[in-house]
C-alpha positions in Angstrom: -8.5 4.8 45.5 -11.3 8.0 45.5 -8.8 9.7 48.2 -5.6 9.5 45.9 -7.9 10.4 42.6 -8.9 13.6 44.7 -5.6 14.5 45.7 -4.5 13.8 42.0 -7.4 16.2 40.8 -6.6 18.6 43.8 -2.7 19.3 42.8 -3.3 19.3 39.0 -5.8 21.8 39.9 -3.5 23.8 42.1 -0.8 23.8 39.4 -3.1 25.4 36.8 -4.2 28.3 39.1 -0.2 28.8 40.1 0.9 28.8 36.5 -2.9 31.3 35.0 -1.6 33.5 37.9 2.1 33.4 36.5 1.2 34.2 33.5 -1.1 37.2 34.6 1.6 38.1 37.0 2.0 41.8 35.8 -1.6 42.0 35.6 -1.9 41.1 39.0 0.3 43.8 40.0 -1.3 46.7 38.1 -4.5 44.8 39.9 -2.9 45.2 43.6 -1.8 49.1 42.3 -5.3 49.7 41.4 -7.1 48.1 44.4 -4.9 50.3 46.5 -5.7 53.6 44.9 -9.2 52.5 44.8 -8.8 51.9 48.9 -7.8 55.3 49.4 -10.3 56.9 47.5 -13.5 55.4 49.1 -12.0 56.3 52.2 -10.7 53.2 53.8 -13.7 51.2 53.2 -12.4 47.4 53.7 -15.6 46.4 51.5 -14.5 48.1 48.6 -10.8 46.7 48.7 -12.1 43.2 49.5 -14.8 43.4 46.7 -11.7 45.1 43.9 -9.0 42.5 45.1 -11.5 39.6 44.8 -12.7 40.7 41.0 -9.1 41.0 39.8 -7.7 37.7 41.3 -10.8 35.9 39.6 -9.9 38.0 36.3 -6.4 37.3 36.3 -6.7 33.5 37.3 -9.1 32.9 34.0 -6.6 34.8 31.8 -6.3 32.7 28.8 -2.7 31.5 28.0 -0.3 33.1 25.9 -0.8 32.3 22.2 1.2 33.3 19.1 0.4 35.9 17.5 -2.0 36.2 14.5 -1.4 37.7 10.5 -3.5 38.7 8.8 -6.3 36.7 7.8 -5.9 34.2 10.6 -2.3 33.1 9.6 0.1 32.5 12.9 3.7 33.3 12.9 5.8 31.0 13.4 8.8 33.4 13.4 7.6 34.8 16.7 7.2 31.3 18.3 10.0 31.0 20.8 11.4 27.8 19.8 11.3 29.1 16.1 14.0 31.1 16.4 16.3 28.6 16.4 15.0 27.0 13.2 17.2 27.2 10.3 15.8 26.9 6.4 18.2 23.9 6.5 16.3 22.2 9.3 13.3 23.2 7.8 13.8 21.9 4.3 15.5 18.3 6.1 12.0 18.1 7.6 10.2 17.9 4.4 10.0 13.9 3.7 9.5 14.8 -0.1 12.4 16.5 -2.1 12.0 20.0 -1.9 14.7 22.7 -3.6 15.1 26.4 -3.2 16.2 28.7 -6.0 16.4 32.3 -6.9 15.9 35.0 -9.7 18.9 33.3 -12.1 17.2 29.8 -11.7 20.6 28.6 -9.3 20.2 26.2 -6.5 20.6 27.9 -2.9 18.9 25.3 -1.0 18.4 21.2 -1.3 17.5 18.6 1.1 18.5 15.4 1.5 15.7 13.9 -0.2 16.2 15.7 -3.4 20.0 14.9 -3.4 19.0 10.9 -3.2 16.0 11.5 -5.5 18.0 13.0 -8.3 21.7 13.3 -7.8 24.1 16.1 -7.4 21.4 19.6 -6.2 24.0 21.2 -4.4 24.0 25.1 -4.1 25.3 26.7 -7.0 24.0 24.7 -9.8 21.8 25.7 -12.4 18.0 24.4 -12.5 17.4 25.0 -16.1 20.2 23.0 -16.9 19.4 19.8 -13.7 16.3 19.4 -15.6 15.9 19.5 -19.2 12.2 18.4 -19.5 10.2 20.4 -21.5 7.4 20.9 -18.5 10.5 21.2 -16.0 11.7 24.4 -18.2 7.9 25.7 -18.7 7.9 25.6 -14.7 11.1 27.4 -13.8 10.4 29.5 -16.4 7.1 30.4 -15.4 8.4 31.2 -11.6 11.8 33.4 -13.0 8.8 35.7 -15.1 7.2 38.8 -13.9 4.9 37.7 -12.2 5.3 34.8 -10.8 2.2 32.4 -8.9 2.2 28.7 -7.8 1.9 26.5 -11.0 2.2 22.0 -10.8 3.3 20.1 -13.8 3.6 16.5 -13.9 7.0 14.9 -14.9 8.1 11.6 -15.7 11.7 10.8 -15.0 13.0 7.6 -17.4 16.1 7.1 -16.0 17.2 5.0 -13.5 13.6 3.9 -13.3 10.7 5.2 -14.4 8.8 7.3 -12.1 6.4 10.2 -12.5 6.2 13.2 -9.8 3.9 15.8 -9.1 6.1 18.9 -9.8 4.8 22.2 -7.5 6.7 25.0 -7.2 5.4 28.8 -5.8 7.4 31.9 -4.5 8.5 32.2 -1.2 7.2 35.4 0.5 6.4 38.6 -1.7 9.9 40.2 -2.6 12.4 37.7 -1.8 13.7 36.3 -5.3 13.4 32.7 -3.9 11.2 30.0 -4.7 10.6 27.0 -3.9 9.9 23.5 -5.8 8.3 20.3 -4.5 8.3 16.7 -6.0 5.6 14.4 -5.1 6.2 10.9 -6.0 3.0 9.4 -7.5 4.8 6.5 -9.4 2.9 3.6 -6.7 -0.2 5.0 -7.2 0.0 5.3 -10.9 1.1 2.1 -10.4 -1.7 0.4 -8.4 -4.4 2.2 -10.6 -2.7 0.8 -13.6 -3.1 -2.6 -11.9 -6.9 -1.9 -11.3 -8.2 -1.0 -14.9 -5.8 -4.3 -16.1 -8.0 -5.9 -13.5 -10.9 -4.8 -14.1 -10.5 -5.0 -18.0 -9.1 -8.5 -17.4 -11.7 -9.6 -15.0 -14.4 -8.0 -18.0 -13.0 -10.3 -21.1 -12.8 -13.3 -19.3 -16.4 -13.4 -18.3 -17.5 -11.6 -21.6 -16.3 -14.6 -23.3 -18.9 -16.9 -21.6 -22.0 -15.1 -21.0 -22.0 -14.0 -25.0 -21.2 -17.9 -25.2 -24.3 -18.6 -23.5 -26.2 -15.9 -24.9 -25.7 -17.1 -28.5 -26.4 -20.9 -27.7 -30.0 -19.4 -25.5 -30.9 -17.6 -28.6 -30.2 -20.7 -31.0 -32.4 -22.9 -28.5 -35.4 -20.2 -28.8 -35.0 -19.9 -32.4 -33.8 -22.7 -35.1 -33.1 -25.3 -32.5 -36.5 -25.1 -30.8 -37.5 -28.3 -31.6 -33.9 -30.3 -32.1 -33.8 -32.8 -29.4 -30.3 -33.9 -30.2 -28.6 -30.1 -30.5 -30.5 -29.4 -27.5 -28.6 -31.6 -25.6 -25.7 -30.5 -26.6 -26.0 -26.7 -26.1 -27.3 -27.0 -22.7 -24.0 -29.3 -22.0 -22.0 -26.2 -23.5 -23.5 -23.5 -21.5 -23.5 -25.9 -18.7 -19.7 -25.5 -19.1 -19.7 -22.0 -19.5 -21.2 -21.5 -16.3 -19.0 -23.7 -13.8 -16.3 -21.5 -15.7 -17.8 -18.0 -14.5 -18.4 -19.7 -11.2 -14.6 -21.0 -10.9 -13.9 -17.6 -11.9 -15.8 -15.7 -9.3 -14.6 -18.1 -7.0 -11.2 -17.1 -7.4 -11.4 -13.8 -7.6 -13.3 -13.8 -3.9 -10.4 -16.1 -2.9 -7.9 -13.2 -4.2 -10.4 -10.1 -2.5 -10.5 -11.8 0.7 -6.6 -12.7 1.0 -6.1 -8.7 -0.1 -8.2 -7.9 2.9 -6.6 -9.7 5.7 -3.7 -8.5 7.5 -0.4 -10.1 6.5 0.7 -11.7 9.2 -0.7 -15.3 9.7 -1.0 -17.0 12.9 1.8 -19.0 14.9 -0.3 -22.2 14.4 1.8 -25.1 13.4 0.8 -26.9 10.6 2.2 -30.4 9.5 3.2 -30.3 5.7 3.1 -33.7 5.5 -0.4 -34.2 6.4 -1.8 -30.9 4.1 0.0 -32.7 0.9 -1.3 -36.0 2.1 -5.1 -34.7 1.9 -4.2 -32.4 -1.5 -3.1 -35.8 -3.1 -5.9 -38.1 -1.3 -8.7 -35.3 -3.3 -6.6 -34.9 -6.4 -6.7 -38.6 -7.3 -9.7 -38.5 -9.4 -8.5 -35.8 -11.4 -5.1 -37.9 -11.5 -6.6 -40.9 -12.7 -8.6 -38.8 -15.7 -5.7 -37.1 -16.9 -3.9 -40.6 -17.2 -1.4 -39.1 -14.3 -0.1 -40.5 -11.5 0.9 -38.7 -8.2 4.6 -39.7 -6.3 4.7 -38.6 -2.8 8.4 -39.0 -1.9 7.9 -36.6 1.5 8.5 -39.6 3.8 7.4 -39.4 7.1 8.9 -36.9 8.9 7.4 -34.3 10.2 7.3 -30.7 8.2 5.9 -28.0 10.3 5.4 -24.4 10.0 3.5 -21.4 11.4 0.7 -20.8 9.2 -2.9 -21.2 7.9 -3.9 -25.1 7.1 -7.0 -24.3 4.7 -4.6 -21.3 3.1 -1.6 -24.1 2.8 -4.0 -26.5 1.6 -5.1 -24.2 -1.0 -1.8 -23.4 -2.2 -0.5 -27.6 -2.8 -3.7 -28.1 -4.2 -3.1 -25.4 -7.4 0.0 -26.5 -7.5 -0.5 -30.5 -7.8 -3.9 -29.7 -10.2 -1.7 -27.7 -12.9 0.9 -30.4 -12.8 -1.7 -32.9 -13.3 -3.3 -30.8 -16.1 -0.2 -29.0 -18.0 2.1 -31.8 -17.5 -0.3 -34.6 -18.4 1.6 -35.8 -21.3 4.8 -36.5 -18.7 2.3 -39.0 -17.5 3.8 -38.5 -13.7 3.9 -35.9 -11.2 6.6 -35.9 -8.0 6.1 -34.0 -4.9 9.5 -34.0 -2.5 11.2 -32.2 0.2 14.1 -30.3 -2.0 17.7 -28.9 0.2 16.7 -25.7 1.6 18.5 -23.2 4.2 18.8 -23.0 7.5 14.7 -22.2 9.3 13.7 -23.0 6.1 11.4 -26.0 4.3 11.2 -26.5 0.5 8.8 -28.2 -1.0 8.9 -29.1 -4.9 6.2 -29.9 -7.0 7.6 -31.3 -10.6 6.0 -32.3 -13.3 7.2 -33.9 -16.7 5.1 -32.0 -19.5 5.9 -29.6 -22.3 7.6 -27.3 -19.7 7.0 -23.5 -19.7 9.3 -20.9 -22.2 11.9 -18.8 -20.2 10.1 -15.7 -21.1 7.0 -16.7 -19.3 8.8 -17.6 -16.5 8.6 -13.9 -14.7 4.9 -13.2 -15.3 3.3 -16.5 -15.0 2.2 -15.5 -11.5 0.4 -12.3 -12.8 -3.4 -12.5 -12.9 -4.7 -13.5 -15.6 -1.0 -14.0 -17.1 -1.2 -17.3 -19.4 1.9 -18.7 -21.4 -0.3 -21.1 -23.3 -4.5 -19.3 -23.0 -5.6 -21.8 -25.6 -4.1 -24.7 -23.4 -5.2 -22.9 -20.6 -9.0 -22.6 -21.2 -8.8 -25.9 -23.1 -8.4 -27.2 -19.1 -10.4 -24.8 -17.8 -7.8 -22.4 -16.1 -9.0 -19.2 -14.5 -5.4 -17.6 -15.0 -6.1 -16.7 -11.2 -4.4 -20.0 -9.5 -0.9 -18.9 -9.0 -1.7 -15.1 -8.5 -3.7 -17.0 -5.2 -0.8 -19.0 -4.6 1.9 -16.4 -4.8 -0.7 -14.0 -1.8 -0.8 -16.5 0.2 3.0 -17.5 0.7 3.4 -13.7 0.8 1.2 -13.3 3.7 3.1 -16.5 4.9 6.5 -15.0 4.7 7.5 -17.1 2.2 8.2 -17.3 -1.4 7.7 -19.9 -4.6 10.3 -20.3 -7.3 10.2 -21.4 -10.8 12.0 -23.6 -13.4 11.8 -25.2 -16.3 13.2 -26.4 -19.5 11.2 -27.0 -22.9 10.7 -30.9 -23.2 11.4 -31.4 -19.7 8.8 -29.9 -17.6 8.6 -27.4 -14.7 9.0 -27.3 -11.1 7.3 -24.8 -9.1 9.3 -24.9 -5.1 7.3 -23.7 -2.3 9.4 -22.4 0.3 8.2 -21.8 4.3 9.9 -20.4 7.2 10.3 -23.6 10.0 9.7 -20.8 12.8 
């Protein structure tokens, strides 16, 4: 193994010499040219040849490589790069992942890549830019780069229609003299997006422990002041704020539940987990809460065998939100029924129904949003975090799966859990 790493390490060092002395090839010539007038001079002295020929071999095989050369202020040119001669501005501009157009002194189009022709529409050569974009900061912009003096300038701009998005406009001249410039659309709608979805969080998260801790501020302060000494309202204020807390805690504990689930990748593992058995267990620890709500649990899963890849405690964790709202919102329906619905092909469906009040139509699409309630007096009344289905709805995600909703008024609401077999 050390012999055929030296003879590895010997030819890849014999191919560097080869191609430094290449490179240096007309360098070595004037060398040899030099070496020989220097021969003749000192009078045949072999030392003095030997000694020149030796200096300019080392010289020439250390000869750094060819680089490109430099503008300047550092800049390198890519026009003088070999391979860049090739390049068109159409390649060029196809590179650019972003839409990117080209246009000159009279504000018409000589240049669009594909992604601006998908991003908005017809851009082809020709057209008119004051007239593609009538937004006020779109004509500030391309007026700004048709003026005098033109520099690079960045606008934001919104576009409504077919969805909303908002783009990070730059545009700058191209070269000094040309009459062309160039304009650049970043698309920042996501992040917009996911910081919008933080400060709802956050200001989400803030209210609905807010509500609590002045809850239990107010009852501390009664206790220290005009209830000091009443035994009776004592009692019942600790019992309150007693409350209070489990709520922040069930809070807290959900929103770890949701931070952690963010933070793992989203695949789950290929363990197989039995169905049957997780809804088994959710029902067997539900029953107490069953039997206080006056609600009893059907399990009409027979016993076949359900199994899909996946994460028990996770699966757990999603029946068990699932049966515990039934058993709360659909208490008066005085029955809750868990069965295997028809599902496709590699697919398994499981239905949790209950008989309540049901859930309006309009709440229907948002009821898995944090903090999203249809009903938040009903909700806190039985101690919701507004978190549950927000948990539920990551974790089928990261299961490759999917949970669907219906409901009519008077009739009650089934929420379908659906898993890939395999």
């Amino acid at each position: 193994m050390t012999d055929t790493s030296e003879a590895t390490n010997g030819r890849r060092l014999a191919r560097l010499v080869r191609g430094r002395l290449w490179q240096a090839r007309w360098l070595l010539a004037a060398a040899v040219a030099v070496a020989l007038l220097l021969h003749l001079a000192g009078g045949g002295s072999g030392l003095l040849l030997a000694a020149a020929v030796l200096l300019l071999l080392v010289a020439a095989s250390l000869a750094p490589r060819r680089v490109l050369p430099e503008r300047p202020g550092g800049a390198v040119s890519l026009a003088d790069a070999p391979m860049a001669q090739g390049l068109s501005a159409d390649r060029l501009a196809a590179a650019v992942a972003d839409p990117l157009i080209v246009f000159d002194r009279r504000g018409v189009v000589t240049l669009a890549n594909s992604a601006a022709a998908s991003a908005f529409g017809d851009v082809q050569p020709g057209i008119s830019m004051p007239l593609k974009f009538r937004a006020p900061e779109m004509q500030d912009l391309i007026e700004a780069m048709l003026s005098d003096h033109p520099a690079s300038t960045t606008v934001e701009y919104t576009e409504r229609v077919p969805i909303e998005r908002v783009l990070r406009v730059t545009a700058t001249p191209v070269g000094r003299g040309t009459g062309l410039f160039v304009i650049v659309f970043k698309d920042q709608s996501e992040s917009r997006r996911i910081d919008r979805m933080r400060a709802d969080f956050i200001a989400n998260a803030s209210h609905e422990l807010r509500t609590p801790l002045a809850s239990i501020a107010g009852f501390v302060e009664t206790l220290r002041g005009p209830a000091k000494n009443d035994t009776a309202a004592r009692e019942q204020f600790l019992q309150i704020m007693q409350n209070q807390t489990a709520r922040m805690a069930r809070l807290i504990d959900d929103l770890l539940s949701l931070s952690r689930l963010e933070m793992k990748a989203m695949a789950v593992g290929g363990a197989k987990v039995d169905l049957r058995q997780v809804i088994e267990s959710v029902v067997d620890s539900l029953k107490p809460l069953a039997a206080e709500s006056g609600v009893v649990i059907e399990n009409r899963l027979g016993e076949a065998k359900m199994e899909v890849p996946g994460d028990r405690d996770e699966l757990f964790q999603v029946f068990e939100n699932l049966v515990e709202n039934a058993c709360k919102y659909g208490q008066s329906g005085g029955r809750v029924v868990l069965s295997a619905t028809h599902s496709g092909e590699g697919e398994v469906a499981i239905e949790v129904r209950d008989f309540g009040p049901g859930i309006p139509e309009e709440h229907i699409p948002r009821i898995t949003e944090r903090f999203y309630r249809a009903d938040v007096e009903n909700s806190r009344s039985h101690k919701g975090t507004g978190l549950g289905l927000s948990i539920v709805k990551h974790i089928l995600t990261r299961h490759k799966g999917r949970l669907s909703i219906t409901s009519k008024l008077g009739e009650g609401a089934a929420f379908t859990v659906h898993l890939p077999a395999r």
